[in-house]
C-alpha positions as CSV (number, residue, x, y, z in Angstrom):
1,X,-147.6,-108.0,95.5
2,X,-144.6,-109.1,96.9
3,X,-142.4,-107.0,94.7
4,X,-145.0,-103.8,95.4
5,X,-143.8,-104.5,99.2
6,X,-139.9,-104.4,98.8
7,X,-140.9,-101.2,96.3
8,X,-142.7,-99.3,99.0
9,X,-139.8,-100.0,101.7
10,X,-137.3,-99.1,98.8
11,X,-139.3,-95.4,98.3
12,X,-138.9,-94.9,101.9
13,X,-135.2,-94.3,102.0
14,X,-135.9,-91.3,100.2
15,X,-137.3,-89.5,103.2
16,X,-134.8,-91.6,105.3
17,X,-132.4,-88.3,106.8
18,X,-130.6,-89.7,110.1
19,X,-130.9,-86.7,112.2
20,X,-127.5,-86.9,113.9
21,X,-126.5,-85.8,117.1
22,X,-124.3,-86.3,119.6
23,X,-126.6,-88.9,121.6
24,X,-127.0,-91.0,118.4
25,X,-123.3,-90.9,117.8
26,X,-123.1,-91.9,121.5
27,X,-124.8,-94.3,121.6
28,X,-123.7,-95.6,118.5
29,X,-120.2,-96.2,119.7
30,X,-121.1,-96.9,122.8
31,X,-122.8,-100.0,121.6
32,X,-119.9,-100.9,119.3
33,X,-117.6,-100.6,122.6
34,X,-119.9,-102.7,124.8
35,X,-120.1,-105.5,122.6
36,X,-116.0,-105.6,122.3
37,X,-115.8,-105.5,125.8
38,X,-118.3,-108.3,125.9
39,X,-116.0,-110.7,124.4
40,X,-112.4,-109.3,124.2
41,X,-112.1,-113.0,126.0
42,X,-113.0,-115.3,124.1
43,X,-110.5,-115.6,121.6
44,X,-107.1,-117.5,121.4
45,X,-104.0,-116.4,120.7
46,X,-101.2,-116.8,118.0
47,X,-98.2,-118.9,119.3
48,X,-95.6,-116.1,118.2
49,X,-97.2,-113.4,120.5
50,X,-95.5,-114.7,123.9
51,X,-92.0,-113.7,121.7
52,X,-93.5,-110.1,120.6
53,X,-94.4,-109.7,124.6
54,X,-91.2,-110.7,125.7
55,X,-89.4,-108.1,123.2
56,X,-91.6,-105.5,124.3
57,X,-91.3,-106.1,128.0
58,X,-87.4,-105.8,127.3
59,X,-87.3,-102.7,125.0
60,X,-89.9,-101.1,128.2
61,X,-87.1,-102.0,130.6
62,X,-84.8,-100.7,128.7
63,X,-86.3,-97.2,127.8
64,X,-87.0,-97.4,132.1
65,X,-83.3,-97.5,132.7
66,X,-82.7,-95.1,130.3
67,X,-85.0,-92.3,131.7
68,X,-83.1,-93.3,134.9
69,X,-79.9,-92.1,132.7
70,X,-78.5,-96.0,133.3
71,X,-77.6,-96.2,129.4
72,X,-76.0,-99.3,130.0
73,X,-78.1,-101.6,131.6
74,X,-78.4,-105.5,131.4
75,X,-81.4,-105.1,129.0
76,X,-79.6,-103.2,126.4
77,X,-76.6,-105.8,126.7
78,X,-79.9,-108.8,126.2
79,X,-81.5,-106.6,123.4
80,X,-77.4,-106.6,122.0
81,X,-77.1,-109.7,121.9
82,X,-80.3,-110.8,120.6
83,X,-79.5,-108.2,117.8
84,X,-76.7,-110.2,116.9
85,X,-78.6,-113.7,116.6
86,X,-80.1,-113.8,112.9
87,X,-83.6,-116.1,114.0
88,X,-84.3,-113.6,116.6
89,X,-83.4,-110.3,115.0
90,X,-86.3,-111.0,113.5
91,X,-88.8,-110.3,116.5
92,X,-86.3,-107.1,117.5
93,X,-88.1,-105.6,113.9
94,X,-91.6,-104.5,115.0
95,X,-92.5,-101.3,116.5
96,X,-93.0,-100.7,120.3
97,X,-95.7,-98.6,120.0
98,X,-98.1,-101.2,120.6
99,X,-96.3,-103.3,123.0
100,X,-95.3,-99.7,125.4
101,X,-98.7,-99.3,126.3
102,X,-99.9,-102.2,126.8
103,X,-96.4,-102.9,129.3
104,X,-97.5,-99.5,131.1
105,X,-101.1,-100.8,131.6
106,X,-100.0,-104.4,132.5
107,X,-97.9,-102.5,135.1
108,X,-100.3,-100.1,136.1
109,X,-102.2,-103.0,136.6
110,X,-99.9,-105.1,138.2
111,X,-100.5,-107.7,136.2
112,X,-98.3,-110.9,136.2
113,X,-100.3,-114.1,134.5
114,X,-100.1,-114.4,131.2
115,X,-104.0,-114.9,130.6
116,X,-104.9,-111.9,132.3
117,X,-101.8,-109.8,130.2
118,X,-103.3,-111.0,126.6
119,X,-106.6,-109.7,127.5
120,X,-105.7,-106.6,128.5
121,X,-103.6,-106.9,125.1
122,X,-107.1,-108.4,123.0
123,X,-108.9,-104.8,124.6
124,X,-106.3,-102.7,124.0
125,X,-105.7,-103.9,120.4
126,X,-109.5,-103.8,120.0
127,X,-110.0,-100.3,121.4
128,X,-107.7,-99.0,118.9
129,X,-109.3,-100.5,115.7
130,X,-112.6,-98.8,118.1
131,X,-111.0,-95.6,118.1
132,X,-110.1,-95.7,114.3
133,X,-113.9,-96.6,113.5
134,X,-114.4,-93.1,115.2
135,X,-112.3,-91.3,112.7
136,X,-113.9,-93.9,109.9
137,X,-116.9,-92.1,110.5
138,X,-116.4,-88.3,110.7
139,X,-113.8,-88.9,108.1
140,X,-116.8,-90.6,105.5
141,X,-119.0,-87.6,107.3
142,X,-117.0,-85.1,106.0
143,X,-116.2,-85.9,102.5
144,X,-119.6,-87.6,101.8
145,X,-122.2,-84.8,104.0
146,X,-124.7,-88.0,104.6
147,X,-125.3,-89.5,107.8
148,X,-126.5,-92.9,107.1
149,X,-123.0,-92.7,104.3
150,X,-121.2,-92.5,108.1
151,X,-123.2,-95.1,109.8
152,X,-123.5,-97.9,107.1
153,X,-119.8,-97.6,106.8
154,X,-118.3,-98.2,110.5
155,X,-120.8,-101.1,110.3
156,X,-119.1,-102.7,107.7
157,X,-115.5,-101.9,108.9
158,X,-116.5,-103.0,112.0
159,X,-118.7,-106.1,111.5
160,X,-116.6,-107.7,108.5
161,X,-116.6,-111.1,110.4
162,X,-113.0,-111.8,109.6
163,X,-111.4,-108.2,110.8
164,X,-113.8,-108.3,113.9
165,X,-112.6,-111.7,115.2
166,X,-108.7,-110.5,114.3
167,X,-109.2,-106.8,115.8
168,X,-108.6,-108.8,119.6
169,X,-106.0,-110.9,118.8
170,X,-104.0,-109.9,115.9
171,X,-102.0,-107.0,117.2
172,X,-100.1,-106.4,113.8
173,X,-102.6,-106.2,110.9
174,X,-105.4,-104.3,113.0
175,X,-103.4,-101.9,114.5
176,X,-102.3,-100.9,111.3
177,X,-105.2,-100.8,109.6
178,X,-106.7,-98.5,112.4
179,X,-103.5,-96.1,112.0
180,X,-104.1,-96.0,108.3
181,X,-107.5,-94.9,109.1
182,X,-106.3,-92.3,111.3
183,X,-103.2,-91.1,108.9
184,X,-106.0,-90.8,106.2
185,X,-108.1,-88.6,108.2
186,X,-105.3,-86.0,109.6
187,X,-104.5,-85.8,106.0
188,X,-108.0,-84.8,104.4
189,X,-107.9,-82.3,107.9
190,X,-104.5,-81.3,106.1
191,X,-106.0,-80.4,103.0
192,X,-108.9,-78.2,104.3
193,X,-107.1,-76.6,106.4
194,X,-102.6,-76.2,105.5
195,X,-101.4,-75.2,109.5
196,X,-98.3,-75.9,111.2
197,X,-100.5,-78.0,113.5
198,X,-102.2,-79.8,111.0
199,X,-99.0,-81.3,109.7
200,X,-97.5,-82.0,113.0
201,X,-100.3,-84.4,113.7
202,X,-100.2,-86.0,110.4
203,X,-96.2,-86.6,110.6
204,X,-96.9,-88.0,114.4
205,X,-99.3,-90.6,112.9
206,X,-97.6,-91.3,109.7
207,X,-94.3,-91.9,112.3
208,X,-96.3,-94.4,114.5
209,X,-98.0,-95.9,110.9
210,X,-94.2,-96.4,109.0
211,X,-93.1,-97.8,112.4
212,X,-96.0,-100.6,112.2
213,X,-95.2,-101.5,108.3
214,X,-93.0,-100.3,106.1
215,X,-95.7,-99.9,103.3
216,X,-97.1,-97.0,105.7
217,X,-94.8,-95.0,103.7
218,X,-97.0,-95.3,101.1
219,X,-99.2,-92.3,102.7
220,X,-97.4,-89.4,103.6
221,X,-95.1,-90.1,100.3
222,X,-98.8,-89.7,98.2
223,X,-99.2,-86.9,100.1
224,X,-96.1,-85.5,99.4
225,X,-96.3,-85.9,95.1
226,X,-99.4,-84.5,95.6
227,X,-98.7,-81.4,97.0
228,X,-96.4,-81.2,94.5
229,X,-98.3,-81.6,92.1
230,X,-100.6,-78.8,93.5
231,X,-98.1,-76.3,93.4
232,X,-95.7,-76.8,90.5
233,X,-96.7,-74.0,89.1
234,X,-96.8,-71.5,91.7
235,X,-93.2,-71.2,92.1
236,X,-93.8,-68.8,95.3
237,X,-95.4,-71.4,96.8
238,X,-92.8,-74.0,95.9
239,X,-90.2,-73.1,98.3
240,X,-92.5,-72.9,101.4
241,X,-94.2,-76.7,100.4
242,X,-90.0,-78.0,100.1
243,X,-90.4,-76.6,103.6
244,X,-93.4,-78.3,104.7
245,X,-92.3,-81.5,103.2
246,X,-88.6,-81.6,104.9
247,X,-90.2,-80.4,108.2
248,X,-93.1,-83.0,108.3
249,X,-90.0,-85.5,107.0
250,X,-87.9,-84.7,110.5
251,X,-90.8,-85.4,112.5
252,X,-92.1,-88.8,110.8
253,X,-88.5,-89.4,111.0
254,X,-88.0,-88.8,114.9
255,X,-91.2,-90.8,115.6
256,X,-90.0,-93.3,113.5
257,X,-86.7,-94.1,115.3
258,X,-88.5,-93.2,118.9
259,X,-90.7,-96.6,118.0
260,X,-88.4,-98.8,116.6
261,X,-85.7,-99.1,119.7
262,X,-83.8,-101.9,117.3
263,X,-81.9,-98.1,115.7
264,X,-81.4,-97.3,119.6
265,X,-77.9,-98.7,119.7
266,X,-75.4,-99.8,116.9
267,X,-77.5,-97.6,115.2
268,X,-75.6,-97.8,111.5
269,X,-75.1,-101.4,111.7
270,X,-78.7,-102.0,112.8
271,X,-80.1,-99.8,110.2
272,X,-78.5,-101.6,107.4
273,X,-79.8,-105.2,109.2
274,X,-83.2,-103.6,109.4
275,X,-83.3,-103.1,105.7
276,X,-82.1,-106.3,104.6
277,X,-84.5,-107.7,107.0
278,X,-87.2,-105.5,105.0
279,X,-85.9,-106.9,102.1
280,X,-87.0,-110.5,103.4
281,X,-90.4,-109.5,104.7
282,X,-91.2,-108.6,101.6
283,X,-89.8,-111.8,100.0
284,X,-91.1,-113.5,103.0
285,X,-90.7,-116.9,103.9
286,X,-91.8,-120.0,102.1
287,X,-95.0,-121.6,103.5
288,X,-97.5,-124.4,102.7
289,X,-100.6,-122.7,101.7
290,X,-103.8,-124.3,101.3
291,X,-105.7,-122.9,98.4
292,X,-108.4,-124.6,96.3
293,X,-108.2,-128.0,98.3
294,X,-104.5,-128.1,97.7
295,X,-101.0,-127.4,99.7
296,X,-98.8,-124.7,97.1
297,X,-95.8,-123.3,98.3
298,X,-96.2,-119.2,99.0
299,X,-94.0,-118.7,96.3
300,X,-96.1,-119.8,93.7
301,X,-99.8,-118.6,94.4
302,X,-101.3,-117.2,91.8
303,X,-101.5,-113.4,91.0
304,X,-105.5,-113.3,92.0
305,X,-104.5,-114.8,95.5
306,X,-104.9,-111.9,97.5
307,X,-107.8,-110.2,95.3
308,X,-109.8,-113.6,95.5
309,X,-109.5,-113.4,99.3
310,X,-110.8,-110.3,99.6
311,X,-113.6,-111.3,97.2
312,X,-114.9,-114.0,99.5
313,X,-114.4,-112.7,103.0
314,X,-116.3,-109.4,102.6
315,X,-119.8,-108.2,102.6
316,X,-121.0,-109.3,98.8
317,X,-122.3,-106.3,97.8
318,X,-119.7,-104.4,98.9
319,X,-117.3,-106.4,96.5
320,X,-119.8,-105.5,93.3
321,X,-120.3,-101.7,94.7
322,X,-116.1,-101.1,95.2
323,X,-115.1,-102.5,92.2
324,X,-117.8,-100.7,90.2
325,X,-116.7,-97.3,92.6
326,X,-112.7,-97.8,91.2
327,X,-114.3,-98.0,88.0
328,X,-115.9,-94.9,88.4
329,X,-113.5,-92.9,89.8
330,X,-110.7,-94.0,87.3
331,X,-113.2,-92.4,84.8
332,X,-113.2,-89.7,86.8
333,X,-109.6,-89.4,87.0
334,X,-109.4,-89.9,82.9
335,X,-111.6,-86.9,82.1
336,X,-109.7,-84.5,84.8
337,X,-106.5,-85.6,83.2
338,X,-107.6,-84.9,79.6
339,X,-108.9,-81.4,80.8
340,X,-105.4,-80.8,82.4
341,X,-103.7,-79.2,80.2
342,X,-106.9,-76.7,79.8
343,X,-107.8,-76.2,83.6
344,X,-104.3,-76.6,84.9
345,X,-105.2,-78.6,87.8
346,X,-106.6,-81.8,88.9
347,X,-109.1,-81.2,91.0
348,X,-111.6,-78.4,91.8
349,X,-112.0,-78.6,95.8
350,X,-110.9,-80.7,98.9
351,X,-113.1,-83.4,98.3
352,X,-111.8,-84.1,94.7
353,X,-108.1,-84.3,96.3
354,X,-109.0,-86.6,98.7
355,X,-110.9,-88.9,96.2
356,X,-107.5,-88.6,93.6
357,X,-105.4,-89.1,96.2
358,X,-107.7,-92.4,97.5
359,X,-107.6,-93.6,93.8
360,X,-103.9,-93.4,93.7
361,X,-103.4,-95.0,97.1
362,X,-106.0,-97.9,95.5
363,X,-104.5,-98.0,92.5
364,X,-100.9,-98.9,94.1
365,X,-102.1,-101.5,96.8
366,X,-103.2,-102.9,93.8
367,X,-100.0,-103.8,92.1
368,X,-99.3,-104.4,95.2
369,X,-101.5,-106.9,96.0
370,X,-101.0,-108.5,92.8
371,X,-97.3,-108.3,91.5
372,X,-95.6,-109.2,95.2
373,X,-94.5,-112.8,94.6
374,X,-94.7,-114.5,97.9
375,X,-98.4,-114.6,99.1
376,X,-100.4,-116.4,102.0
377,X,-102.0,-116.1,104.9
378,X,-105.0,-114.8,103.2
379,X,-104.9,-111.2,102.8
380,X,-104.0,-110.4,106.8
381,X,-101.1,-108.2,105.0
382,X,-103.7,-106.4,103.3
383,X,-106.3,-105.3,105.7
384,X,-105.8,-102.2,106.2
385,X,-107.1,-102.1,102.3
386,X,-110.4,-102.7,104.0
387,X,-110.9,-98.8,104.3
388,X,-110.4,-98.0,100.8
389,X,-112.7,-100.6,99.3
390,X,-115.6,-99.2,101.9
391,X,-114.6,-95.7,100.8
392,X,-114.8,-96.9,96.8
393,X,-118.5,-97.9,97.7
394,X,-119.6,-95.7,98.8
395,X,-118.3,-92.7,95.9
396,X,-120.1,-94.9,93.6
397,X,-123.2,-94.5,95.6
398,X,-122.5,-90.5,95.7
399,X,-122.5,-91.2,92.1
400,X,-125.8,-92.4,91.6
401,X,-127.6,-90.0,94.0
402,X,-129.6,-89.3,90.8
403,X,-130.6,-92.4,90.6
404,X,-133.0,-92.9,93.2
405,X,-134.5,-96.1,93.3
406,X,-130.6,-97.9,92.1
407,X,-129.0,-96.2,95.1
408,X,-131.9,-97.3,97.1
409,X,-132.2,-100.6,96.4
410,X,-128.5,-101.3,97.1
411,X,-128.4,-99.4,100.2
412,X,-131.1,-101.9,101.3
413,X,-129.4,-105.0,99.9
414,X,-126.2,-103.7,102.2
415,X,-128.6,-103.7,105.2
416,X,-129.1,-107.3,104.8
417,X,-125.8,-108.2,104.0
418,X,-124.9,-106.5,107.4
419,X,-127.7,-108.6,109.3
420,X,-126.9,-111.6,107.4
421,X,-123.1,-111.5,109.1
422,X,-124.3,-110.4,111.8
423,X,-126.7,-113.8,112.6
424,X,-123.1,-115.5,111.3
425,X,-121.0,-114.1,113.5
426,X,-123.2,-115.1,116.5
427,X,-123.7,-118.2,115.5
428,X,-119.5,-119.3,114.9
429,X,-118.9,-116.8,117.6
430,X,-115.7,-116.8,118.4
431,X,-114.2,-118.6,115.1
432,X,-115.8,-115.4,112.7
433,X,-111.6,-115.3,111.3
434,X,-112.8,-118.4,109.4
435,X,-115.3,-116.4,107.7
436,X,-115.9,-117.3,103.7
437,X,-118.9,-115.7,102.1
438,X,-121.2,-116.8,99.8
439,X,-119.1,-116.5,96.7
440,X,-117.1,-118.8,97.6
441,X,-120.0,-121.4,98.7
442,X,-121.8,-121.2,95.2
443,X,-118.6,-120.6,92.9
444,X,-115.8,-122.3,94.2
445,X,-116.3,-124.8,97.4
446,X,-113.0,-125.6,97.8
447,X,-110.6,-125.6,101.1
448,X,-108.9,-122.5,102.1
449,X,-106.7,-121.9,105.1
450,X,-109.2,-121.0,107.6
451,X,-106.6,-120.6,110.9
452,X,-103.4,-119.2,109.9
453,X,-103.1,-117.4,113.5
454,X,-104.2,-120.5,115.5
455,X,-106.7,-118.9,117.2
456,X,-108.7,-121.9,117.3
457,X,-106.0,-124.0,119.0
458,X,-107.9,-122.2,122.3
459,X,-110.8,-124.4,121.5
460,X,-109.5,-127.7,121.1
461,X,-107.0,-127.4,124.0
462,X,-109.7,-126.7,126.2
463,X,-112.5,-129.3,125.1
464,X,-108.7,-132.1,125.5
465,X,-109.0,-130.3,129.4
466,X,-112.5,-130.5,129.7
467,X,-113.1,-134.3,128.5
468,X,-109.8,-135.8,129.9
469,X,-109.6,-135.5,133.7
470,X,-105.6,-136.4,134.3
471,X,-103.8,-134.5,136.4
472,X,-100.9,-134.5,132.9
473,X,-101.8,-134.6,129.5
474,X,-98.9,-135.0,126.8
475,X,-100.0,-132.4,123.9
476,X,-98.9,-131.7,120.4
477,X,-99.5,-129.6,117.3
478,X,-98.4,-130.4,113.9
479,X,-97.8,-127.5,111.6
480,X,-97.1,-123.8,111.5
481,X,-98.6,-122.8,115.0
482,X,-97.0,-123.2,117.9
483,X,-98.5,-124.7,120.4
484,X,-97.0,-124.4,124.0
485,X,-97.4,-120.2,123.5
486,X,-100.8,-120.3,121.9
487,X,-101.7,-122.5,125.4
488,X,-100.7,-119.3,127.5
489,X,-104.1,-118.1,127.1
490,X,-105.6,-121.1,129.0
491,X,-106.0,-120.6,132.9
492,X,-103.0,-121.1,135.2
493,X,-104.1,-124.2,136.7
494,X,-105.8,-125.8,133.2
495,X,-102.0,-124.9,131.7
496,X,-99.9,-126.7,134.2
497,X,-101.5,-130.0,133.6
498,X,-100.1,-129.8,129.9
499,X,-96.9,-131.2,129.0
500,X,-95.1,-130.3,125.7
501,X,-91.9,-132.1,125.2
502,X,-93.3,-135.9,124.9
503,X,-93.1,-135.7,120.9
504,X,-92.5,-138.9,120.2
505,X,-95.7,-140.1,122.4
506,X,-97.6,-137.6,123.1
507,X,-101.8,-138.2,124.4
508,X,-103.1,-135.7,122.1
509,X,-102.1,-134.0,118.6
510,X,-103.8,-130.9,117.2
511,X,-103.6,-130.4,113.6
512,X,-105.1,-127.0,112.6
513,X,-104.0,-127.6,108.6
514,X,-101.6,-124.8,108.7
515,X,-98.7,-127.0,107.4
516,X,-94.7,-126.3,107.4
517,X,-93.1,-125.8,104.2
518,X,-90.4,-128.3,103.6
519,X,-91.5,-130.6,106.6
520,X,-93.6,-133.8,106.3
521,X,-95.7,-134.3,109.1
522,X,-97.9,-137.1,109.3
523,X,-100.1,-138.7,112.3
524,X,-99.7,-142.7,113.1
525,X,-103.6,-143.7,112.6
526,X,-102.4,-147.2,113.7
527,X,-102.1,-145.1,117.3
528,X,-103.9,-142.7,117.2
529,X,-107.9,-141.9,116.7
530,X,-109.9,-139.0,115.5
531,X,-111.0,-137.3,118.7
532,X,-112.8,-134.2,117.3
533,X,-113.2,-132.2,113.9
534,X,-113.9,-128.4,114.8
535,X,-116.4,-127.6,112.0
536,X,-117.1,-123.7,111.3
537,X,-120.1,-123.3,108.8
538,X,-119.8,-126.7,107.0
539,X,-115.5,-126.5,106.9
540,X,-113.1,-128.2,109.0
541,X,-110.9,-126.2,111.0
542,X,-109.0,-128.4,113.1
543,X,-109.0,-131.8,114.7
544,X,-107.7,-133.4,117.3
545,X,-106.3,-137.0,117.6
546,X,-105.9,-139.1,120.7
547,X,-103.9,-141.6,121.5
548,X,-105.3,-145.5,121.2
C-alpha cells in the first residue's frame, strides 16, 4: 500500500509543468534574497580578513588620489613599501574588485566600526553569489528548456549547507564561484549569438574572474581551443576568430591589470613577484590537516582528498546523479569523436558546445583536483566546481527523459534531500560550514576539519562574554586562526573588554582544531579546565578552556 502511495506521487511529476512567469521567478528570488538578508549577521569572521580590508582600504585611497592626478601620494609610497616586504606581499596579491565596492559602500555609508563594515561585507559577498544564482537559473533554463530543471538547480547551489554558510563570510571562494557562474553564462550567450558585444561582456567577466584566481583562466582559454576547433577548417573564418581571440585577449587583459593594483607601479618587477607568488599558491603552504581522526601535513593528503570532500558535503543524490552525468556525457563525447572524421565536427547545435565545452572544463578540474600536491582546507579551493557537478545532474536527467518513472523517482528523492538540509541548516544555523552528509556518518565516522575559516570563534567568544561578567578577560586561540581579527566582529563595547597579549596567562583559550604546521601547542590541564565543547550534529567543533 505504501509503495502504491509513493507510486502515485511519483506518476504525478509527469503532469508536473511549472508554468513560469515573471511573478514566480520573483518571488522565487525574492525569497532567496529575504532569507540572506535575514541572517547576513550571524556569522563570524576569518582572522585574515581585517588584513584583506586594510589592503583594500589602501589600494581605494590610492586609486582616489590618482583620479585627483596626485600619482604620488603617501598610499602608493605604503603600498611600495609593503610590496617590498615578502610576508605581506602576500595580501597585496588578491584582486580589488571585491574590496572597491565594498570601500565605496562603507563610505557611502559612512561607516567606521568594524562590526557594522563586515556586514555590509557578509551582504555584499552574499548578494553576489544571489546574483550568480540568477544567471544559474536562466543559464540551466536555456540549455535544458524545463522549468523545474531551473528551479531544483538554484536550490541546490543555493542551499548546499556548506556554500550557504561561506557565501557571507568567505569573500574569496564565493565570489569566485559566482563569477564562474556568470563567465559560463556570457559564454553560452557567446555561442548563440557571435557579436562584438557578446564578447566584450564575456572578456569583462573573464577579466574580473582571472583577477579573483588564476585558475579563472581556465574559461576563456576553453573557449578559445574551442573556437578553434570550430573553425579549423574554414580558413575564411580563421583570420576573423585570430581577431576575436586577440581582441577579447586585450580586454581580459586591461580588466585584469585595472583589478590587481599590485602591477600599478614597478610594474615589471611586480609582475615577475606576482608569478612566483602564483607559483607558491599553487604549492601552497604546509598545514596540519585533520583527516580521518588524524593531523597529516598538506603535503601528503591523499589524491581522493578533495573528491572525498565533495562526496560528503553535498546533497547525496546529487553525488550518484553527477558522477553517473560525467559518465554519460564522456560517452557522449566518445561517439562524437569516433564520428569526427565522418561529420567533421563535434557537435550539432549550441547546446552540444556548451555540454563539450562543460565536459572539458570537468574533465580538467579534475586533474586538477586530484594531481595538485598540497591539499586542505576541504575543498574551499574548489567551489566554484559546485556549478558543474549541478549542471552534470542534471544532463543525466535530460538523458533519461524516456525513462519516466527513473527520472521521476530521482527528481523526488532530490526534493527530500533538499528538505532534509534544509531542517539541518536550521537547526546548526549559523555553523551549516561544518556540514558532513550522511556518507560520511554511515561509511566513515571519522574527524574532519570542520572550521578552517574560524567562523565559529564568534560563538565561543561571545558565550566567554556572556558567562564571565569582568570588565577584562585575557583571551587566546591556539592554532591556525587568528584570534584578535576574528574578535572584530563582536560589538564595540563586548571587544574592548578583551585583552590579547597575556599569552603566557591568559583566562580563556579557544582551540577550534585547526592546528599550525611545525608548532606544538598544547593546553596546561593542571591550569586550565574544559569550559565548553561546541558540538555541531554529534562533532566537536571547538572548545574552550578556562583558567583554574
Amino acid at each position: 500500500m505504501y509503495f502504491l502511495n509513493i507510486t502515485r506521487v511519483l506518476n504525478k511529476f509527469k503532469k508536473v509543468k511549472i508554468k513560469d512567469n515573471n511573478a514566480l521567478r520573483i518571488s522565487f528570488f525574492i525569497i532567496i534574497l529575504f532569507i540572506g538578508g535575514s541572517v547576513y549577521k550571524d556569522y563570524g569572521i576569518a582572522g585574515d580578513e581585517i588584513f584583506l580590508q586594510w589592503i583594500g582600504q589602501l589600494n581605494f585611497s590610492n586609486l582616489i588620489e590618482i583620479l585627483n592626478f596626485n600619482f604620488e601620494n603617501d598610499y602608493k609610497s605604503k603600498l611600495i613599501e609593503l610590496s617590498k616586504d615578502k610576508g605581506l606581499f602576500y595580501w597585496l596579491n588578491f584582486s580589488f574588485f571585491f574590496e572597491f565596492i565594498s570601500n565605496i559602500i562603507k563610505n557611502l555609508f559612512s561607516l567606521n566600526y568594524s562590526r557594522e563594515i563586515f556586514f555590509f561585507i557578509f551582504f555584499i559577498n552574499f548578494f553576489f553569489f544571489f546574483l550568480s544564482s540568477i544567471y544559474f537559473f536562466f543559464l540551466i533554463n536555456k540549455r535544458f528548456e524545463e522549468k523545474k530543471f531551473s528551479y531544483l538547480a538554484v536550490t541546490l547551489l543555493y542551499l548546499c549547507p556548506r556554500i550557504f554558510a561561506e557565501s557571507f563570510f568567505n569573500t574569496k571562494d564565493i565570489v569566485f564561484l559566482s563569477f564562474f557562474i556568470i563567465t559560463i553564462y556570457y559564454y553560452f550567450q557567446l555561442i548563440k549569438k557571435k557579436n562584438t558585444k557578446n564578447l566584450i561582456i564575456f572578456s569583462i567577466v573573464s577579466g574580473i574572474l582571472i583577477s579573483q584566481r588564476i585558475i579563472g583562466i581556465l574559461i576563456p582559454l576553453m573557449v578559445f581551443i574551442l573556437f578553434l576547433f570550430e573553425n579549423i577548417d574554414k580558413k575564411k573564418k580563421l583570420k576573423k576568430i585570430f581577431l576575436y581571440v586577440f581582441f577579447s585577449l586585450l580586454i581580459i587583459s586591461f580588466v585584469f591589470f585595472l583589478l590587481m593594483p599590485i602591477l600599478w607601479f614597478n610594474v615589471l618587477i611586480n609582475i615577475k613577484n606576482y608569478i612566483h607568488h602564483q607559483k607558491i599558491i599553487i604549492q601552497g603552504a604546509i598545514y596540519l590537516v585533520e583527516y580521518y581522526g588524524e593531523y597529516i601535513p598538506s603535503i601528503t593528503s591523499p589524491w581522493n582528498y578533495r573528491l572525498l570532500w565533495i562526496t560528503i558535503t553535498i546533497p547525496e543524490v546529487l553525488v550518484i546523479i553527477s558522477f553517473v552525468g560525467f559518465f554519460y556525457l564522456s560517452i557522449f563525447i566518445y561517439k562524437k569523436l569516433i564520428k569526427l572524421e565522418k561529420k567533421k565536427k563535434l557537435w550539432d547545435d549550441n547546446n552540444e558546445l556548451l555540454d563539450t565545452f562543460i565536459f572539458s572544463l570537468s574533465l580538467v578540474i579534475t586533474l586538477l583536483l586530484v594531481f595538485t600536491w598540497n591539499k586542505y582546507n576541504g575543498w574551499r579551493h574548489f567551489y566554484f566546481s559546485y556549478c558543474l557537478i549541478i549542471y552534470l545532474g542534471f544532463f543525466f536527467l535530460e538523458n533519461i527523459k524516456k525513462k519516466i518513472f527513473l527520472r521521476n523517482i530521482i527528481i523526488f528523492f532530490l526534493i527530500i534531500n533538499i528538505f532534509k538540509n534544509i531542517f539541518w541548516m536550521i537547526i546548526n544555523h549559523p555553523h551549516q560550514h561544518t556540514y558532513l552528509n550522511y556518507y560520511e556518518k554511515i561509511f566513515i565516522n571519522k574527524r574532519f576539519e570542520l572550521d578552517y575559516y574560524g567562523s565559529s570563534l564568534r560563538d565561543d567568544i561571545e558565550y566567554v562574554l556572556r558567562n564571565d561578567q569582568r570588565p577584562t578577560i585575557n583571551i587566546i586561540s591556539i592554532g591556525q586562526t587568528y584570534l584578535p581579527g576574528a574578535s572584530k566582529i563582536l560589538k564595540e563595547e563586548q571587544f574592548k573588554r578583551l585583552k590579547f597579549d597575556n599569552i603566557k596567562n591568559p583566562d580563556y583559550i579557544i582551540n577550534n582544531y585547526h592546528l599550525r604546521f611545525g608548532k606544538t601547542e598544547t593546553i596546561d590541564l593542571e591550569k586550565y579546565t574544559k569550559f565548553r565543547d561546541l558540538i555541531v550534529d554529534n562533532k566537536l567543533v571547538s572548545t574552550i578552556y578556562k583558567k583554574k
